[in-house]
C-alpha positions in Angstrom: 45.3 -75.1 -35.4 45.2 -78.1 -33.2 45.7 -78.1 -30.0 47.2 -80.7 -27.6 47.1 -80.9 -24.2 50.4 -82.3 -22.9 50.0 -82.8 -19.1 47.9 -82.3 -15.9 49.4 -79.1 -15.4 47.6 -78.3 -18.9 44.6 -80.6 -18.4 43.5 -78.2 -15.1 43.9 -75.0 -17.1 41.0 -76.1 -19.2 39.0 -77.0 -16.3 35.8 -74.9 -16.2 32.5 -74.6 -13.8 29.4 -73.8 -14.8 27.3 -71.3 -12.3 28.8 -72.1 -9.3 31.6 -74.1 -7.7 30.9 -76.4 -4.8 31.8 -74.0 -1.8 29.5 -71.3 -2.9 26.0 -73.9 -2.6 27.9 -77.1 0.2 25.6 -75.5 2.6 22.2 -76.2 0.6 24.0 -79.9 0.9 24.3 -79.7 4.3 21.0 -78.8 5.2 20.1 -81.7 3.0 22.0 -83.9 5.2 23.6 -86.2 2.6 26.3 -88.9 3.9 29.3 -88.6 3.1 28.9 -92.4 1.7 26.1 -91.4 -0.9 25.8 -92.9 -4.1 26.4 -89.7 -6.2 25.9 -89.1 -9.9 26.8 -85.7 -11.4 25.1 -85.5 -14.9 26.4 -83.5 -17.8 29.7 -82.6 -15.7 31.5 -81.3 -18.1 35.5 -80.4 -16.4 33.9 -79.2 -13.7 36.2 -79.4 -10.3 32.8 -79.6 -8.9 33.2 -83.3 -7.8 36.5 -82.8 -6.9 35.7 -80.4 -4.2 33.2 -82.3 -3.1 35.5 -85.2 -2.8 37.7 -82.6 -0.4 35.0 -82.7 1.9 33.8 -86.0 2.4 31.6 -87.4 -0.2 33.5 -90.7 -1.0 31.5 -92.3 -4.2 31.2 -89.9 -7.0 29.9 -90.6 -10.7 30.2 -88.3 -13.4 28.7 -88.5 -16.6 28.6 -86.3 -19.7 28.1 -86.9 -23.5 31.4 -85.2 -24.7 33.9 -87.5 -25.2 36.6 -84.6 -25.0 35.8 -83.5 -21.6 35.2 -87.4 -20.4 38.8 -88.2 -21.7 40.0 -85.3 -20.4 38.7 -85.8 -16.3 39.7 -89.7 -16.6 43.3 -88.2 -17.4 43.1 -85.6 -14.7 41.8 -87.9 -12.2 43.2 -91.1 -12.7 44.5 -91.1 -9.2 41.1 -91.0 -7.6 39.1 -94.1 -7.8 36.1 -92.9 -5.9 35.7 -90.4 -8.9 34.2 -92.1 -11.7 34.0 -90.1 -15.2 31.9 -92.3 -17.5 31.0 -91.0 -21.4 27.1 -91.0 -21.6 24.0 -89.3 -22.7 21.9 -88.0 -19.7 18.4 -88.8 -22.1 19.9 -92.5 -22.4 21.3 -93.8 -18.8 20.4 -97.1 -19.5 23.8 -98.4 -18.0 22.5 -97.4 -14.7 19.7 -99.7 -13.0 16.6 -98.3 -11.2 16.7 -96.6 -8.1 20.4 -96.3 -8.0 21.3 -93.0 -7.1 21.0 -91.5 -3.5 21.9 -88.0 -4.9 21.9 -86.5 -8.3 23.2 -83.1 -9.3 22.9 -81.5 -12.5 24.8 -77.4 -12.9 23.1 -76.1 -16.2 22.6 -79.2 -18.0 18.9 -78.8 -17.6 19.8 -75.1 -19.0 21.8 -76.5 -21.8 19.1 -79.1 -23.1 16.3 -76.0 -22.6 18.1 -73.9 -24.6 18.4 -76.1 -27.5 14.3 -75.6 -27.6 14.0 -79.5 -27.6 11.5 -80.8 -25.2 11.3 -84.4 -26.6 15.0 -84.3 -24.8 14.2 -82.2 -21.5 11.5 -85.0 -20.9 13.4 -88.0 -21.6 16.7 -86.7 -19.5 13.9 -85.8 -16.8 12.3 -89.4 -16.7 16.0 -91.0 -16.8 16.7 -89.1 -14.0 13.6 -90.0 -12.2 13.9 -93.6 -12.9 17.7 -94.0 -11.2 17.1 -92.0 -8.0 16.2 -93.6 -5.4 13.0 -93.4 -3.4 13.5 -90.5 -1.1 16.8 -89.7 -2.7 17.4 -86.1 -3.9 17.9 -84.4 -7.7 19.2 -81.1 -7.3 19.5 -78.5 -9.7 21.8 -75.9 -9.7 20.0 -73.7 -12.9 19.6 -69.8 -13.8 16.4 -69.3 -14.5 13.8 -68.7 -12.1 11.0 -70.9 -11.3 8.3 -69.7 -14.1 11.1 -71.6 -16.6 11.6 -74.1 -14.6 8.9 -76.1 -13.1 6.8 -76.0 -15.9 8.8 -79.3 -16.9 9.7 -80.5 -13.0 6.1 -81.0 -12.1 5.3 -83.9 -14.2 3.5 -86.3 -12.0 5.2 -88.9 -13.6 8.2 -87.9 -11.5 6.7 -88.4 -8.1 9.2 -85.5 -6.7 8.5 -82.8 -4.2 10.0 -79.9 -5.5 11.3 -76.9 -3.2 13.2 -73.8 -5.0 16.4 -71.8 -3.1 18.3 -69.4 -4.4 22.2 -68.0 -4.2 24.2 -65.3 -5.0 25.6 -65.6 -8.7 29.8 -65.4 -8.1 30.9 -62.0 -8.4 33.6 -61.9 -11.4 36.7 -60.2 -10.0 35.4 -57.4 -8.7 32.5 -56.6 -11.2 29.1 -57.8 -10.6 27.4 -60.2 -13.1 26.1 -58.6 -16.0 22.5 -59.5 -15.4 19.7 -58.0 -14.2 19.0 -61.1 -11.4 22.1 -61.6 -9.9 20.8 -65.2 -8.0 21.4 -69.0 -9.3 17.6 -70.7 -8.8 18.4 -74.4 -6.8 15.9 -76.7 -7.0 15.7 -79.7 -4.8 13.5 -82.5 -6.4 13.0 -85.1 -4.0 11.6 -88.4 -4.7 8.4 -90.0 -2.9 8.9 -93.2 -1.2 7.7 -95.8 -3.5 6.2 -98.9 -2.5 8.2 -101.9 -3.7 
């Protein structure tokens, strides 16, 4: 059976997030103090209204990215009445459209957890050193992830990167009224910031 999607109406039906939507982490953002006029990329996006709610609060340049041509096509549809929110098809281990030190802010919500859980480290490295190689010096990578910080920076801490690396945690969103079926109910955040690097 195929199934078409007709509209916008239908378009935001299929919309889903990943760990948490924007309200339950802006204040992690805040703290981080990131203006409003950031150059923001959002890797492995998915149909996330992440961005979108972001967008409702200030942030004014937003990039997505994500290597399904399905959800790309989809968000382009969806939100082809906001310029300032970009939806570009592209691998996060090959971002070789974007040119170093780009990126004031990058946010990735379980892509990291995605490319772990396919076992493949050749990829978790070359997404990592993509993403280290855009941001800017003393620009931020945050990682919005579920597992805790024994699974996590084992692969952050590569010199290479140059980031300091400091690990919050949230409350995983309740469903209805039923708490998450897991035995740690928090989201791990880590905030990867970059080193100023001598030009």
């Amino acid at each position: 059976m195929v199934k078409y999607l007709t509209g916008t109406s239908d378009i935001q039906k299929e919309q889903f997030d990943w760990h948490q939507r924007w309200y339950g982490v802006k204040h992690i953002f805040t703290e981080l103090e990131i203006k409003n006029d950031a150059n923001i990329l959002n890797i492995g996006c998915g149909t996330s209204k992440f961005s979108e709610e972001m967008l409702d609060s200030g942030y004014t340049n937003i990039t997505n990215i994500d290597a399904s041509s399905v959800c790309i096509k989809k968000m382009q549809e969806l939100y082809n009445d906001k310029p300032n929110l970009k939806y570009i098809l592209m691998n996060v281990c090959d971002m070789r459209e974007f040119t170093n030190e780009e990126f004031d802010l990058i946010i990735d919500k379980a892509c990291l957890d995605s490319i772990c859980s396919e076992d493949s480290l050749k990829n978790v490295e070359e997404m990592l050193s993509e993403v280290s190689r855009i941001l800017k010096s003393n620009g931020i990578f945050v990682i919005i992830s579920h597992a805790q910080p024994a699974y996590r920076l084992v692969y952050l801490q590569k010199e290479d990167y140059n980031w300091d690396i400091t690990v919050k945690t949230v409350q995983r969103p309740m469903l209805g009224i039923v708490a998450p079926p897991v035995d740690d109910n928090l989201h791990y955040i880590y905030i990867c910031k970059k080193k100023h690097t001598s030009k």
